[in-house]
C-alpha positions in Angstrom: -5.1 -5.9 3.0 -3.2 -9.2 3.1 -1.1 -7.4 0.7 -0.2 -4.0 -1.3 1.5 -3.4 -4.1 4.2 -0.4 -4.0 6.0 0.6 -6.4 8.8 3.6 -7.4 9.7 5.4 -9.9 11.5 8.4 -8.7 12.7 10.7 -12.0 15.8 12.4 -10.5 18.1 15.2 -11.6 21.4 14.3 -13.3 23.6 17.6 -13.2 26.4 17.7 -10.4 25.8 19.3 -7.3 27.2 22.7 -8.4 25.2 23.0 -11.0 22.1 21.5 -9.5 22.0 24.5 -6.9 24.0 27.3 -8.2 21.2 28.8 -9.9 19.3 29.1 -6.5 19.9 32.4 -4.8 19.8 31.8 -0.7 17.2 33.3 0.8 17.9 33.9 5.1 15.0 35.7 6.6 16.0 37.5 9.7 14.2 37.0 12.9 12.0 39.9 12.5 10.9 39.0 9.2 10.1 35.1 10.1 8.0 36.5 13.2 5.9 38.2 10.3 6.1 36.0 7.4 6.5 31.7 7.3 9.1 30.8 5.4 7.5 29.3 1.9 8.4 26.1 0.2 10.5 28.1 -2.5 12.3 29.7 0.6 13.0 26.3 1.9 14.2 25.4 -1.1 16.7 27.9 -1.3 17.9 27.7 1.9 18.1 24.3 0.9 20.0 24.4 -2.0 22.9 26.5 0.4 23.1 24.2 2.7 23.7 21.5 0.3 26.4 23.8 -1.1 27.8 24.6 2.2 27.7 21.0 3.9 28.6 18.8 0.9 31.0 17.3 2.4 29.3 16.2 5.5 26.6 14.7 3.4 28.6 12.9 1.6 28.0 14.8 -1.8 30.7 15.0 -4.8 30.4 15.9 -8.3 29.8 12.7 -9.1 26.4 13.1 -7.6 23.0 14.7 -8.1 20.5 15.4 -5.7 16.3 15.7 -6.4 13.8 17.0 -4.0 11.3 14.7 -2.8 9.5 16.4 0.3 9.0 19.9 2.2 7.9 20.3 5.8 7.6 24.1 6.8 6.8 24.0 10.7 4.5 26.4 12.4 7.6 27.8 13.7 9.5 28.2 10.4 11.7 25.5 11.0 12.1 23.8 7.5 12.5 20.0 6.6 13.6 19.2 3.1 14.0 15.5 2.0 16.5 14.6 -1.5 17.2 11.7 -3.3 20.6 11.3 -5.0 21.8 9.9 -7.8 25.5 8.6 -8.5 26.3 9.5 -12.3 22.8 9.4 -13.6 22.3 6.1 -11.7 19.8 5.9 -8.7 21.4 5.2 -4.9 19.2 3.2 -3.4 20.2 4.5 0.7 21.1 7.8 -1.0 18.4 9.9 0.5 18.7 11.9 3.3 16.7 15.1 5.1 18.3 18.4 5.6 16.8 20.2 9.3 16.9 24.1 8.8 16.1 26.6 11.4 13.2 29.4 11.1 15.9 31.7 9.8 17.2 29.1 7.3 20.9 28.0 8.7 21.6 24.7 8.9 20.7 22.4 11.7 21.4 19.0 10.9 20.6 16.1 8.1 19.8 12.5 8.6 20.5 10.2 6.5 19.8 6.5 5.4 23.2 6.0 5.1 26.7 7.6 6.0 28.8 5.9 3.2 31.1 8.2 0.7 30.2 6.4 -3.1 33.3 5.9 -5.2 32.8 3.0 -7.7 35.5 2.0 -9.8 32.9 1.5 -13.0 29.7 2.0 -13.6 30.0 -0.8 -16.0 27.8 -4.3 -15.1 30.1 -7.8 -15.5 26.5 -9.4 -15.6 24.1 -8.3 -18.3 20.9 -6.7 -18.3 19.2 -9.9 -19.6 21.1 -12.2 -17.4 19.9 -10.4 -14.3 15.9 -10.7 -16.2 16.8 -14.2 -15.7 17.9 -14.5 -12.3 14.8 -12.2 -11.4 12.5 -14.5 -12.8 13.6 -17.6 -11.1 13.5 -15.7 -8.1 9.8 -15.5 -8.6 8.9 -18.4 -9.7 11.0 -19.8 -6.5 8.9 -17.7 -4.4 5.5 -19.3 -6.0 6.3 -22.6 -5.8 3.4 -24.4 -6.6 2.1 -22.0 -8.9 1.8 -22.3 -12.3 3.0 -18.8 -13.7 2.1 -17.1 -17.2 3.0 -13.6 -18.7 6.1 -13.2 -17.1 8.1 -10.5 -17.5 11.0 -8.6 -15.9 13.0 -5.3 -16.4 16.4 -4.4 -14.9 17.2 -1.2 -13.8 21.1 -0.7 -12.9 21.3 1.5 -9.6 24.2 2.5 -6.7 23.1 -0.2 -3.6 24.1 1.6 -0.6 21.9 0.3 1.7 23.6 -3.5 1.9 27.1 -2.5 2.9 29.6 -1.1 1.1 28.0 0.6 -2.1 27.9 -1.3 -5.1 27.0 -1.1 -8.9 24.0 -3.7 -8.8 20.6 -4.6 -10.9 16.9 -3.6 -9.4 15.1 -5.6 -11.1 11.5 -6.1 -11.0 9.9 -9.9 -12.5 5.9 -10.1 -12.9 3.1 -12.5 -13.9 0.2 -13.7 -13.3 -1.0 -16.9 -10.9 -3.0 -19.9 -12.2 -6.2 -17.6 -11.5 -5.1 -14.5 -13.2 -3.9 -12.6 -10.3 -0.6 -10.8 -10.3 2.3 -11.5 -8.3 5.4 -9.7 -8.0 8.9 -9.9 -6.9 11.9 -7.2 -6.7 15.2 -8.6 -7.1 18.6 -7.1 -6.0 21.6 -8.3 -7.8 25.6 -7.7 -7.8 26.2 -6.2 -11.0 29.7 -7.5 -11.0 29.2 -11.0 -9.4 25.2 -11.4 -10.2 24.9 -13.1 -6.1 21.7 -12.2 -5.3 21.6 -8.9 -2.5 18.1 -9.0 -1.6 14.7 -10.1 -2.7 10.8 -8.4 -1.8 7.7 -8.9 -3.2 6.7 -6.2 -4.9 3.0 -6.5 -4.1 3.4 -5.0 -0.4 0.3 -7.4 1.0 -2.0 -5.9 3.6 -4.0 -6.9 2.4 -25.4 12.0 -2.3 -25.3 9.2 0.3 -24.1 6.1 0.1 -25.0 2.4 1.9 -22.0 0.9 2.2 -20.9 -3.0 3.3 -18.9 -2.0 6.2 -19.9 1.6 7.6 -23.3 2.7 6.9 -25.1 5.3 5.0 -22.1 7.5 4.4 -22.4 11.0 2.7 -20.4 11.4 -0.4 -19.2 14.1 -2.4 -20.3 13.7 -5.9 -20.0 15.1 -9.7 -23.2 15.7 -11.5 -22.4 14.8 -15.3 -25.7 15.6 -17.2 -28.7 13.6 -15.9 -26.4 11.1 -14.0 -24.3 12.0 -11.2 -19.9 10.0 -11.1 -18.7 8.9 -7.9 -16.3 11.6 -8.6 -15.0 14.2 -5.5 -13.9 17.3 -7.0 -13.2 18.7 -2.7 -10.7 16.4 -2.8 -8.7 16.6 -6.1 -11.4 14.5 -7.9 -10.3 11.4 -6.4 -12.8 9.0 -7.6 -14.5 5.2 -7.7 -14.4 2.8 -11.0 -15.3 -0.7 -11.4 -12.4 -3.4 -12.3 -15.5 -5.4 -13.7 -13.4 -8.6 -12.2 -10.2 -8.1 -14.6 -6.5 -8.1 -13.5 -4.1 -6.3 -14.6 0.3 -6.3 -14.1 2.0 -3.2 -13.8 4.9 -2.3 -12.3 7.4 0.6 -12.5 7.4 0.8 -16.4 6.0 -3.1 -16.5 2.7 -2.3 -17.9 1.1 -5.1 -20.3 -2.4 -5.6 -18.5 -4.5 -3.2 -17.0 -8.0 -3.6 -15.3 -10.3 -0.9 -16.1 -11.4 1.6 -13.6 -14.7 2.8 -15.3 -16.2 5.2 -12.8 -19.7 4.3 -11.4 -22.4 6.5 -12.2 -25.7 6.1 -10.5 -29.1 8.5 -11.7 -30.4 9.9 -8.2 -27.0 9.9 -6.4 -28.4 7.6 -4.1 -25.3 4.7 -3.8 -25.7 0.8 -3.1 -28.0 -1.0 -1.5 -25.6 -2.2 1.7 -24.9 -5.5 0.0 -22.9 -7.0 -2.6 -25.9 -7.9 -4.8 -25.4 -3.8 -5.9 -21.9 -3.7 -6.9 -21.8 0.0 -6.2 -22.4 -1.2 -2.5 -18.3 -2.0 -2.4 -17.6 1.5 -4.2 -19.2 3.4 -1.9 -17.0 1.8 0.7 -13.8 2.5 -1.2 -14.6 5.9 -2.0 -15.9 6.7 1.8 -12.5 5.2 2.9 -10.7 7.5 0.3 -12.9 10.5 1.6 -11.7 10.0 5.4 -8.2 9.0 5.0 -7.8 12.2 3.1 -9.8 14.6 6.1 -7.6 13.1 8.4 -4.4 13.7 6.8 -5.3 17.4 5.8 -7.3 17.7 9.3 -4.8 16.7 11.2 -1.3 16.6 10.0 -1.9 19.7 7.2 -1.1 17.2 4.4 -2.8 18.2 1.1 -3.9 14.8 -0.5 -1.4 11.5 -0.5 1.5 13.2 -2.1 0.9 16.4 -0.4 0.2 18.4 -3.6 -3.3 18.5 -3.8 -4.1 15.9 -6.2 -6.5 13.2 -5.9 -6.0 9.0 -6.1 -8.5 6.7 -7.4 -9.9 3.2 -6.1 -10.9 0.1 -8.5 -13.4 -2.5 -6.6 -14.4 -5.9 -8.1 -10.6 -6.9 -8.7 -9.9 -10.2 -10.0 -12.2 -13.2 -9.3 -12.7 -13.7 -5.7 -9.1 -11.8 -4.7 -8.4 -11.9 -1.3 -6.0 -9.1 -1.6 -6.2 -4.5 -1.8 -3.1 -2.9 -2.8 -1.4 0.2 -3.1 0.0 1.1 -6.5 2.2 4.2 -6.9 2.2 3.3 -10.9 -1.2 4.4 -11.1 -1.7 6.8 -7.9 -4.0 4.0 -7.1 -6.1 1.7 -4.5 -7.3 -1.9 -5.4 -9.7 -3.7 -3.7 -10.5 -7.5 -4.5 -13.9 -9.1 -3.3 -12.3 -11.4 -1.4 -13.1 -15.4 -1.6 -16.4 -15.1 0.9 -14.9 -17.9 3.3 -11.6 -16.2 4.2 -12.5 -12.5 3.3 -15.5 -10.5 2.1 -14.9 -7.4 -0.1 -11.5 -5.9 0.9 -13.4 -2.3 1.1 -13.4 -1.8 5.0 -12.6 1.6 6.1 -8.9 1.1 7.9 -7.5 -1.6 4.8 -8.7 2.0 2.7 -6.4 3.9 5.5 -3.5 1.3 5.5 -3.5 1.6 1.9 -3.5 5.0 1.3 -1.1 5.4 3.9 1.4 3.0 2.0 1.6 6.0 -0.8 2.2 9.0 2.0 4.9 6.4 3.0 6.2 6.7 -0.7 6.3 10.1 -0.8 8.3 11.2 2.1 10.8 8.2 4.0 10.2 5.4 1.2 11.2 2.7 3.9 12.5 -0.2 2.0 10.3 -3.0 2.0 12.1 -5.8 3.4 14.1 -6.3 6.8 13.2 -4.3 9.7 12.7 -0.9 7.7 10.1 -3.5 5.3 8.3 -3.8 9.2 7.8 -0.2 9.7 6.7 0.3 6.5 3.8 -1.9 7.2 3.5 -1.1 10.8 3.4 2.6 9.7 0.4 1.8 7.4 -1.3 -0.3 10.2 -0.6 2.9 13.0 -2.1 5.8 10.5 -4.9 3.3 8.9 -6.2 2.9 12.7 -6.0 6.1 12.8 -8.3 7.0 10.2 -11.0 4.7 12.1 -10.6 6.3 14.9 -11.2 9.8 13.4 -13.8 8.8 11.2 -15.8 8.2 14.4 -18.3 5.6 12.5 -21.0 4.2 14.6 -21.1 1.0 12.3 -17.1 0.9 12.5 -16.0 2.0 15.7 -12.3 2.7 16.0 -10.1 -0.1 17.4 -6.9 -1.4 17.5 -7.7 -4.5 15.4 -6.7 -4.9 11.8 -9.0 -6.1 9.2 -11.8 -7.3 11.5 -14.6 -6.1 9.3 -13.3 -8.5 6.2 -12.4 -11.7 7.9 -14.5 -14.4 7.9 -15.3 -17.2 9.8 -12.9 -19.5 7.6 -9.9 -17.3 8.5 -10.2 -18.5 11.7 -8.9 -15.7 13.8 -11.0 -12.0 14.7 -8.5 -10.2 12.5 -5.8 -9.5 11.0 -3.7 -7.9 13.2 -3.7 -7.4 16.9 -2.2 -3.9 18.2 -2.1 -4.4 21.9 -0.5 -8.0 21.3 0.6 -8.9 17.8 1.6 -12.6 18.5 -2.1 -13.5 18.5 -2.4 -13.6 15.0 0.0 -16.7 15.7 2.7 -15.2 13.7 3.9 -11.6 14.5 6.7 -10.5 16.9 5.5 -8.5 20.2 9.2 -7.9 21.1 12.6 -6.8 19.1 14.9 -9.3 18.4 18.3 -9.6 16.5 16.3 -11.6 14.4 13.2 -10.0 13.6 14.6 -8.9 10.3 14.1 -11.9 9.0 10.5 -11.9 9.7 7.9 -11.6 6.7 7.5 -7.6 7.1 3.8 -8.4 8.2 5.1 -10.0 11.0 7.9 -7.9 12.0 5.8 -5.0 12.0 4.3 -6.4 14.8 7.1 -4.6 17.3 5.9 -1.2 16.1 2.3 -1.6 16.3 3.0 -2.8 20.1 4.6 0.2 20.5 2.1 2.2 19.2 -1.0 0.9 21.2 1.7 0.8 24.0 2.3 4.6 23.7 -1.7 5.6 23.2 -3.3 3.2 26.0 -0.9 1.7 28.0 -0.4 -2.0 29.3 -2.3 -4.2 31.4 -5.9 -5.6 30.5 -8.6 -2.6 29.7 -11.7 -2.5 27.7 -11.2 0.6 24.9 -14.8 1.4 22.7 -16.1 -2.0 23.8 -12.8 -4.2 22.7 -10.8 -5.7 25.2 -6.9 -5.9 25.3 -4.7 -6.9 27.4 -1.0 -5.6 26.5 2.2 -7.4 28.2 5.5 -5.9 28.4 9.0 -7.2 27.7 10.6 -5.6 30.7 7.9 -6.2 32.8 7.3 -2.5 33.3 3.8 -0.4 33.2 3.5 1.7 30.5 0.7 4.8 30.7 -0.6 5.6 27.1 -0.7 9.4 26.0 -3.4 8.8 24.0 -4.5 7.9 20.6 -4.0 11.4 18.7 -0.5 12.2 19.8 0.4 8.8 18.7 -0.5 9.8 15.2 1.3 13.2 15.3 4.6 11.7 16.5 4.8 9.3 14.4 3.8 11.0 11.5 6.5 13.9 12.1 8.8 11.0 12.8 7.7 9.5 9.4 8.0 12.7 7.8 10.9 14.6 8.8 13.4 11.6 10.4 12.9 8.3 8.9 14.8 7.6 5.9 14.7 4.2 3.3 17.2 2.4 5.7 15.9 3.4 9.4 15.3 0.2 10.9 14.2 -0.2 14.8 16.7 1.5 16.8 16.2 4.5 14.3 12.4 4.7 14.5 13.2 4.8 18.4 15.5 8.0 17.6 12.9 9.4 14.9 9.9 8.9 17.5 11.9 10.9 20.1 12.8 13.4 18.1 9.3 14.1 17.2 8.3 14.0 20.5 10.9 16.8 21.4 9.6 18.6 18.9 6.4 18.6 19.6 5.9 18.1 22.9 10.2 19.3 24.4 12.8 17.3 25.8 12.0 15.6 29.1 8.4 16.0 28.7 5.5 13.1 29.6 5.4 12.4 26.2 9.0 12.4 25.1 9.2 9.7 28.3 6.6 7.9 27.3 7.7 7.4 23.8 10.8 6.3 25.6 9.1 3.7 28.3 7.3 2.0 25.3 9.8 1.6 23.3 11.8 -0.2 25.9 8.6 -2.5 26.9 9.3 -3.8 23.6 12.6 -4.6 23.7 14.1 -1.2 22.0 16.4 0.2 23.5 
């Protein structure tokens, strides 16, 4: 949970607009009909595909463009959300996506969009070369390890559209990996000019979060298994087979279409379906963990927000436990549709299996899937912050006696070398000694861990208010900027706003003063204009300086 690896790979269409949605018919239900009948995904689509027809010009769409879909949101009320990528002859634009708002009868509504910018390049042609920017990306690594003797590294340009940094430019994603001096990956995105090859941006890539089961962290925990002859797999066909494996302690580097090492994921089998012992002497102990995690992250998102599995379609991920040797680090891994959990160094962390680093991380690949905020600046904090708001929501819904839910990040892996209770502190960030409580013109320049630290404020802000309280047995005690008292709303429509506001407003480029917008907007929806919760939203944000 100190870190998580994201990745993307988004495969999108390359015909112009015209011919990207002429073959789609619109469909417009009339009023009567959406009282009887939701309108489906394929109707969204369509209505879709109109609007984009109808509108190109106020989103910023010429025939030098193509457009992919990425997301659908039907409401309860019919109102439809659907979410595009673009591309800029054949080339990705990074800041090119955008969400198009369409009403239970399927007009248009509105769009928001990462960016506002019309893309006219002069060439498409790079002045640097594709094995110059390699170069640059690798220095950039190596420059981010200092210290560290690297081996096995490799980097692969990808030319793109930046429209997110300005004024759009023909530039070089380019993503450099290797491995450390104890075989662990590390990982670095670069962003180059393609014309003057002066460096745009720079992230690392590894996004750091860091029967019946007994698990390490919550229990006995029932599990969902698959019976495979006389044996039983750690396999849950109720929630699109997502499954366990063992890493049995190797690394692997992979990233985007990097792949030259890959730790195993050989699913554990046990023969009574009777898992771990509760300790890691068992090392299925860790894997019930991982795959209890996975089993509650997905109730909740189904559950509660309707979602169908990470990417919404149904299909299950899959964890690896026993990562590296003694890795103090879980991540994310689009690349694989993937968790990874190391077993930590057993001074700073113990196994990296607790139940909200499984929530965080899953919640890094619903991120993914539907605003893809860029990981670095302030959108690179809400990213985080968004996996810290909906991981401690999962531990609140799981309701576990042996991990009650709390607004404390990581607390069940730290140990006593790490010097600190956890991770992360919701109700007042700067007590991990490094994270923001408050905006600032400067938090962008924070490591995203730390400048996600406004939004988790926020969020504990919005469900329990400020002022010293005890919640489930923790204590907190939750300043304001302003100097204003904030009454929460509660924990549960904290989660739906934000995730509607993840969902159907944020974009790859919303930043602070956008999630502020986004979160309202949910809230309207939700809850209408004016109401407690809308105002709450509101008065929270501003105890932390957004305004």
């Amino acid at each position: 949970m100190s870190r998580t690896r994201h990745t993307r790979g988004n495969r999108l269409a390359t015909a112009g607009i015209a011919a990207t949605t002429a073959t789609l018919l619109a469909a417009v239900l009339s009023p009567a009909a959406h009282a009887q009948d939701r309108p489906t995904r394929a109707t969204a689509l369509q209505n879709a595909a109109s609007a984009l027809l109808d509108h190109a010009t106020a989103l910023g769409l010429t025939s030098a463009e193509s457009t992919a879909v990425r997301d659908v949101i039907v409401d309860k009320d019919g109102t439809q959300h659907v979410r595009y990528d673009r591309t800029y002859h054949r080339l990705p634009v990074l800041g090119g996506d955008f969400v198009v708002h369409l009403t239970p009868n399927g007009g248009y509504r509105g769009a928001d969009r990462a960016t506002r910018g019309t893309i006219s390049l002069p060439s498409i042609t790079p002045k640097l070369s594709a094995p110059k920017a390699a170069d640059l990306a690798v220095h950039a690594l190596r420059a981010a390890n200092l210290g560290e003797t690297l081996k096995s590294v490799k980097a692969e340009p990808e030319l793109v559209v930046d429209a997110l940094h300005g004024t759009p430019r023909l530039a070089w994603r380019t993503n450099a990996a290797g491995l450390d001096s104890l075989g662990n990956p590390v990982a670095r995105t670069v962003l180059t000019d393609a014309r003057t090859g002066a460096q745009i941006d720079a992230w690392d890539s590894i996004e750091t979060a860091t029967g019946d089961g007994r698990s390490l962290y919550s229990g006995t925990v029932p599990l969902e298994t698959t019976q495979s002859g006389s044996a039983y797999q750690l396999k849950d066909a109720t929630r699109g087979n997502t499954y366990t494996g063992d890493a049995a302690n190797k690394t692997d580097v992979c990233f985007l279409s990097i792949c030259f090492q890959r730790a195993p994921a050989t699913v554990f089998t046990d023969a009574d379906n009777h898992w771990g012992t509760g300790t890691t002497a068992d090392r299925a102990s860790a894997a019930v963990d991982a795959q209890y995690g996975t089993d509650e992250t997905w109730d909740y998102y189904k559950n509660v927000h309707g979602r169908n599995g990470i990417g919404g379609d149904g299909k299950g991920s899959y964890n690896r436990v026993h990562y590296g040797s003694n890795y103090n680090n879980a991540f994310w891994d689009d690349s694989c549709f993937c968790m990874t959990y190391g077993d930590g160094d057993g001074t700073t962390f113990g196994p990296l299996v607790a139940l909200d680093v499984a929530g965080h991380e899953m919640s890094h690949g619903v991120t993914s899937k539907t605003a893809a905020l860029t990981y670095s600046g302030e959108s690179g904090g809400l990213n985080e912050a968004t996996s810290d708001i909906l991981g401690t929501m999962v531990e609140w819904y799981a309701n576990n006696s042996s991990d009650p839910g709390d607004y404390l990040i990581g607390e069940k892996i730290v140990k006593p070398g790490f010097g600190k209770a956890a991770l992360r502190f919701m109700d007042k960030p700067s007590k991990d000694g490094n994270s923001a409580d408050y905006w600032s013109s400067s938090v962008g320049n924070l490591d995203v861990h730390y400048s996600s630290g406004v939004a988790n404020h926020f969020a504990y802000l919005l469900a329990e208010g400020s002022g010293a309280k005890t919640v489930n047995g923790v204590s907190y005690d939750s300043p304001t900027f302003n100097g204003s008292t904030v009454t929460g709303i509660g924990r549960d429509k904290v989660g739906k706003i934000w995730y509607r506001a993840l969902t159907v407003y944020m974009t790859s480029s919303t930043n602070y003063a956008g999630a502020r917008t986004a979160t309202l907007n949910a809230a309207k929806d939700l809850y209408g204009s004016g109401s407690t919760e809308y105002n709450a939203v509101a008065a929270a944000w501003s105890a932390v300086n957004v305004n």
